[in-house]
N, C-alpha and C positions, 0 to 999 in steps of 0.2 A: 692720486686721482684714479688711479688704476688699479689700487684694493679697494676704493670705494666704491668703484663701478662693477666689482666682483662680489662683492657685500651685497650690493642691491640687487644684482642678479640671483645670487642662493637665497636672498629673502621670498623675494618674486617666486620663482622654480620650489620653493617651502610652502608657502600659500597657493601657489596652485594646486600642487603634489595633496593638499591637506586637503583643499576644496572638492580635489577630486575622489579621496577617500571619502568623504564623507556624502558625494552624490551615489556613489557605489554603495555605500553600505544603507541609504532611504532606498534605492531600487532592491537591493538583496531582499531587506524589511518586507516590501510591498510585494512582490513576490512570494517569498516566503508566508503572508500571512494569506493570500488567496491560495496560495497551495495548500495548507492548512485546512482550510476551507473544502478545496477540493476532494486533499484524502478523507473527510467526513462524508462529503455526497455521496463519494465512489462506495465508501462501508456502508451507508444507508441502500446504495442503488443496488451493492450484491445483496444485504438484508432481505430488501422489497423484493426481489428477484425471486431469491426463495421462495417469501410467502406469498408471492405470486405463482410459484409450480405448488407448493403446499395443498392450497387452495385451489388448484385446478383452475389456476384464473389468466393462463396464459392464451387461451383464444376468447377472453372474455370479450377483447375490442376485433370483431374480423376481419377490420384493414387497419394499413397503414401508412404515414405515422399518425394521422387524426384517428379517430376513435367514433365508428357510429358517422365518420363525417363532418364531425365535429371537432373544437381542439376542446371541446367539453361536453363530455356527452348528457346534461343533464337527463334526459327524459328514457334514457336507459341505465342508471346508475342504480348501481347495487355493489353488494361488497367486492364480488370478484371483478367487477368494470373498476372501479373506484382504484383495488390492486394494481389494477395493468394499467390505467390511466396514467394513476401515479407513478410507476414505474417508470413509466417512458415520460412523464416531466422531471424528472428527475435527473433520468440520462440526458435531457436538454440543457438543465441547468450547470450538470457536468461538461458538457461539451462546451457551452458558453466558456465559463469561468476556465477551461484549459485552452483555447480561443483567445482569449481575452491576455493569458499569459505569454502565449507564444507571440501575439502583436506587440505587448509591452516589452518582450526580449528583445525586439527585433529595434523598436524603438529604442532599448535604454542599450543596445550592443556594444557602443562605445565603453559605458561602465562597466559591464559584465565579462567575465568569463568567456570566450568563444566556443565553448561545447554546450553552452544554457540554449538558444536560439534551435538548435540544432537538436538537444535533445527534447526541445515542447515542439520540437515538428515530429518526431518519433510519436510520439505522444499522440499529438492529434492526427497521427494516421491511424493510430490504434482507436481511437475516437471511431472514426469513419469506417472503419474496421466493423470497429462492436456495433455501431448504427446499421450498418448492413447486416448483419449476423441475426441482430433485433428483428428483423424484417425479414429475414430467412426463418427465423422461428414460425412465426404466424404462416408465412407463405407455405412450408412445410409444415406445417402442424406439429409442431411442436418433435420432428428428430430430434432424435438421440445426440447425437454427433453434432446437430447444431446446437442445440443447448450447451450441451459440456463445451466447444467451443467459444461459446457466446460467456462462458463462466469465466475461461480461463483467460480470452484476451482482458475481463476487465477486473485479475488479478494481475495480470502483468501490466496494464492501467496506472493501477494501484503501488505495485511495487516501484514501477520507475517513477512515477509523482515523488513517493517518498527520497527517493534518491537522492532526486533533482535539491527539496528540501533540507537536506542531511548536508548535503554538499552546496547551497546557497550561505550556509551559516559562517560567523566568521567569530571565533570564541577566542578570547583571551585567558590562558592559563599562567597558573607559578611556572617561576624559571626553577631548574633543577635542585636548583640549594635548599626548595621549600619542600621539592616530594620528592620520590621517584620514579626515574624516568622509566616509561615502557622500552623493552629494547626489540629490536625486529622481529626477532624470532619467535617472540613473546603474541605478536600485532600477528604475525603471517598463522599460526595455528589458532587464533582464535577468530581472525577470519575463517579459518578452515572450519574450525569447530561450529559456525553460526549457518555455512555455505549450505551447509550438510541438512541439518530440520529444516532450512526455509526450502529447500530444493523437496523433499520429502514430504511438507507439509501442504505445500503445491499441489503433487501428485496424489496425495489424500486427498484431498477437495475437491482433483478433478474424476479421482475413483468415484467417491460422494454423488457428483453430476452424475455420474453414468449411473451409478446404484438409482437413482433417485430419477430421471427418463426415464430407465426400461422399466420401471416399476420392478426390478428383482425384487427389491427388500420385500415387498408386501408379496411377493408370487413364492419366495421362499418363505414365508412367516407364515404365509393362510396357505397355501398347498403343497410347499417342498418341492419347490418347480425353481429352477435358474436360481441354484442357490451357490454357486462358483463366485458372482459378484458381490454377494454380502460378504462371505469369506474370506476373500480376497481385502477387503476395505477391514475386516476384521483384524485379521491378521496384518495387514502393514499399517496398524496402529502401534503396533508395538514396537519397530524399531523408528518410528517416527516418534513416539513419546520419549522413546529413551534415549533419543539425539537431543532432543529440544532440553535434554536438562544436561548433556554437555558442557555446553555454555557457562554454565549456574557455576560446576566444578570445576571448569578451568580460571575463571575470572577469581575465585581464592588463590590460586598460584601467586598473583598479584593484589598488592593491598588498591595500588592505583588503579587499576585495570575495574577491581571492582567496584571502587568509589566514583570510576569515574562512569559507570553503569548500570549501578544497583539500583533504580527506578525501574527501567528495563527489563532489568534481571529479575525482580521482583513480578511485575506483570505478568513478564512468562508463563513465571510456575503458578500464577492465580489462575491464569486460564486454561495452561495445559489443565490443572486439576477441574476446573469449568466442565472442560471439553468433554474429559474423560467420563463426568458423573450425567454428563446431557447425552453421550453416547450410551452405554449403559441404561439408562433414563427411557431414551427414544427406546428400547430393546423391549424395556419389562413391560413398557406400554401399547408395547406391541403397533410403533410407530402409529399412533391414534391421536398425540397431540400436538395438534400445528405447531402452540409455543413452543414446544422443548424442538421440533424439529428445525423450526426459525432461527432458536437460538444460537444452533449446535453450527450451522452456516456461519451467524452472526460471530461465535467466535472461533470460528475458523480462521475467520477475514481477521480478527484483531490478532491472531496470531501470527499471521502471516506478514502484519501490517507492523507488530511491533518488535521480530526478528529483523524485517526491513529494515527500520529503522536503527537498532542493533548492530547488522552487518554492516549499512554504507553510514554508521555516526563514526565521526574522526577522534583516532586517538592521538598523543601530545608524543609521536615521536616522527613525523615528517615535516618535511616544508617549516624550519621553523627560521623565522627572520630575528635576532635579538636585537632587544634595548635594553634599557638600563635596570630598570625591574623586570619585565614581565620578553613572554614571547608571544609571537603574533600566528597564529597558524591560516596561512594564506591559499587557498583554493588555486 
């Protein structure tokens, strides 16, 4: 009677345990897939942002957050309104949707992780952050200082979204007998190796901001005036490129290391080499063509966006629970 009632108990405490894995992993899901979502608005919101300074279209609306007084300015719309319009619906729709996630953490906190909650409240300070920043822009016409501010909280926006994402995942790998294992030493420098270009690629971008407020580039390119900040952005491409391909030659050390990254790894050097021929590009065209200036922002942001992802994706040698085939890597 009393193994049977110990039977029914592990069965019971096994269907729970099961029922409860598997509420966890539909909230991870749904999260994960509106964060998703998120890190695309946010790459679209710094894109628009750009060709919103490109285009001179950053006092295009002169209050805010409506526009003309409107939440649609029909009867003043033109390209540069339409820019900053969209701009700032866009940063709406980002703030919702990261909104949206921090009340779903709070709601699903039983299932989840105790840092998720906690870290979509970081997040939406930053939100409210850059939404003030937004509105320091216009109110200040467009500083220097606020702009490249307003850049940079919404790459760190960007990057802790990713994070959060990287670290919602729950992937099931072979157990040792089928590959090899990464071993720490292996995991701790190649963290170190990825720390290094996202930390540097940052500071490029928010060099970029600055060069691109004061108008240097165009005051050193037509009159050889405040030409310390092009230079400057010049020259620290250069050990910013040459870190971002670190990475590429350490992950050969390891055959798993780079199998388990080589999409990644791949995108990198697509875009470093992007980056490199739109910098360049922008130069011989004597910064004259919005696209190529657009773009050069545009993959700024996916480089930064997919070192992110790079740095905080989990490799198969912590946290590992065994069963009988496979291991579990648990957050």
């Amino acid at each position: 009677m009393i193994l049977k009632t110990k039977l029914l108990c592990n069965q019971s405490n096994y269907f729970f345990l099961k029922n409860t894995d598997i509420s966890e992993a539909k909230y991870r899901l749904s999260l994960i897939r509106l964060g998703n979502h998120s890190v695309l608005a946010i790459i679209a919101l710094i894109s628009i942002g750009s060709a919103t300074r490109v285009m001179e279209a950053g006092l295009a609306c002169p209050d805010w957050p409506l526009c003309y007084g409107n939440f649609f300015p029909a009867s003043h719309m033109n390209l540069q309104v339409f820019l900053e319009w969209f701009h700032r619906l866009d940063a709406f729709f980002v703030g919702t949707v990261i909104l949206a996630q921090f009340i779903l953490s709070l709601i699903w906190r039983r299932y989840l992780p105790c840092w998720v909650p906690k870290t979509y409240s970081i997040i939406l300070f930053l939100i409210v952050l850059q939404g003030s920043l937004g509105a320091l822009t216009v109110i200040n016409t467009l500083a220097s200082v606020t702009v490249t501010a307003h850049l940079l909280v919404a790459l760190l926006i960007l990057i802790t979204s990713i994070f959060v994402n990287q670290n919602l995942e729950i992937k099931e790998i072979q157990s040792e007998k089928s590959g090899e294992r990464i071993l720490f030493s292996q995991i701790f420098w190649w963290k170190t190796s990825i720390c290094f270009p996202l930390i540097l690629t940052l500071l490029q971008s928010i060099i970029g901001a600055r060069l691109a407020s004061t108008w240097s580039a165009h005051l050193c390119l037509d009159f050889h005036q405040q030409c310390i900040n092009l230079n400057i952005h010049k020259l620290f491409a250069i050990p910013t490129g040459l870190s971002i391909l670190i990475p590429i030659f350490i992950s050969f050390s390891s055959k798993q290391l780079f199998v388990n990254n080589n999409k990644l790894l791949i995108s990198i050097f697509i875009l470093l080499v992007l980056q490199i021929s739109l910098g360049f590009s922008s130069l011989v065209t004597n910064l004259s063509q919005p696209f190529i200036l657009v773009s050069h922002q545009l993959i700024a942001s996916l480089l930064i966006a997919t070192l992110s992802a790079l740095f905080f994706k989990q490799q198969n040698n912590f946290n590992f629970i065994e069963t009988k085939n496979t291991k579990l890597i648990i957050n």
